[in-house]
N, C-alpha and C positions, 0 to 999 in steps of 0.2 A: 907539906903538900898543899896545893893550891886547890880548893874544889871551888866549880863553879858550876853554878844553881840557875837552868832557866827554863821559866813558864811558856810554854807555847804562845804563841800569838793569837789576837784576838779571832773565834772561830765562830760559824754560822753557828746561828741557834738549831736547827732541826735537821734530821738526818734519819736515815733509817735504823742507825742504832748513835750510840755515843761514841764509839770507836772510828764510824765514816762522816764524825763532824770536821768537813774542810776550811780551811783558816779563808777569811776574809782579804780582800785587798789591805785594807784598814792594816789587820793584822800581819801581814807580812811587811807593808810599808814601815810599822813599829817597829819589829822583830830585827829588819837589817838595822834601823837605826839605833838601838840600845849596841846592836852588833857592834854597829861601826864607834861608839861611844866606848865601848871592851877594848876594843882594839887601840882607839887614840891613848888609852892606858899603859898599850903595852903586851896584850891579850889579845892573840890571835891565833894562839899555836897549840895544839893541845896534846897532851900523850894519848888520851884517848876522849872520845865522846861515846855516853851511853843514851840511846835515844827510845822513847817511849814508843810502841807497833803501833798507837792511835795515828790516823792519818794528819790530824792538826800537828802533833809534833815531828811527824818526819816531815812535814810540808816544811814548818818552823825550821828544820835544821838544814833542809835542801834550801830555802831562802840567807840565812846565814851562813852556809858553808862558802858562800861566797867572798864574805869577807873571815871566815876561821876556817882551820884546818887540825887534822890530827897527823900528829906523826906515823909515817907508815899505813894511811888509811886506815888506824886503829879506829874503826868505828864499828861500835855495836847494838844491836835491836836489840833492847833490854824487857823483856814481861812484867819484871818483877818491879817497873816504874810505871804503871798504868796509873790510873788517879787514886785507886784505896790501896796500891801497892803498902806493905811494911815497913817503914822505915826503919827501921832498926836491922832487919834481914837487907836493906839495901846497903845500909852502913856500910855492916859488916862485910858486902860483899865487896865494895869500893873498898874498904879496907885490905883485903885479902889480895884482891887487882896491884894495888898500889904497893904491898909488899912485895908480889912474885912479879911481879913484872917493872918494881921499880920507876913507878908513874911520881911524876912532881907533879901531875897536875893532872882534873879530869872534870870534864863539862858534861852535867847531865842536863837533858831535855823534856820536861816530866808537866806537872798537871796538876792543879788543886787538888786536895787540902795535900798532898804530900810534898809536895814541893818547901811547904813550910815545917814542914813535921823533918823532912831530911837538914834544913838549914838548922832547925832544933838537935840532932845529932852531932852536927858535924860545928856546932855553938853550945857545948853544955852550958846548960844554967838559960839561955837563952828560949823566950816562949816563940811558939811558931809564929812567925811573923804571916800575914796576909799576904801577895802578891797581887798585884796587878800582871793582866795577859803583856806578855813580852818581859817582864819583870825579871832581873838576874841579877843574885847577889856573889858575891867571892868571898871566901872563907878562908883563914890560912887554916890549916889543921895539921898538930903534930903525931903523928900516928902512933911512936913509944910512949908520949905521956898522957894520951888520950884528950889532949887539951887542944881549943881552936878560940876564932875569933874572928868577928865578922871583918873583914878589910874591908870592903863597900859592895852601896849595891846602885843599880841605874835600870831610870824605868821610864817608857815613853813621857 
């Protein structure tokens, strides 16, 4: 399975809470272009996308669904990808997705520090890497032998 990992784009600094910080021009002009950089790879189709309720990352995915897409409008407001979400309860549940539903592929839209804490998941052995906003890496990951591997990543 293909998992694919990306940071919201770059978001105003202050807001009334951390949840209604809205992405910047800046940040959206990024966001399609790592987008459209996915796609001259070959990625643009996804089984599902799980998106973070913070306003920066649905802003993030409604900028990029322009050039990506999920099958079937499989797309889902995920809680459990807020920025201290769990990685590891998130694995598992991308895991459990991609077995009953038979996903090869799934792009989440998530938020410091976890956005690196999940490519650590879904990379054993590998430390959380840093992102930069707009930042998306792809992972192959084989779900029976619990074993992945970064395939690349691209960043404004």
């Amino acid at each position: 399975m293909k998992v694919f990992i990306m940071r919201h784009g770059e978001a105003e600094m202050f807001a009334a809470s951390d949840a209604e910080r809205q992405l910047t021009p800046r940040g959206s002009k990024q966001s399609l272009l790592v987008a459209k950089a996915c796609a001259e790879q070959g990625h643009s189709q996804f089984d599902m996308v799980l998106v973070s309720p913070y306003i920066r990352a649905k802003q993030t995915w409604q900028t990029i669904s322009t050039v990506f897409s999920a099958n079937n409008n499989n797309i889902e407001e995920c809680e459990d990808i807020t920025p201290y979400g769990d990685a590891e309860q998130v694995f598992d549940y991308v895991c459990a997705l991609a077995q009953t539903k038979q996903l090869e592929s799934v792009l989440l839209v998530s938020h410091l520090p976890l956005v690196g804490y999940l490519t650590s998941e879904f990379v054993p052995g590998m430390p959380a890497p840093m992102f930069p906003t707009s930042g998306l890496v792809c992972a192959d990951f084989d779900i029976e032998s619990g074993k992945g591997e970064m395939a690349w990543h691209v960043h404004p």
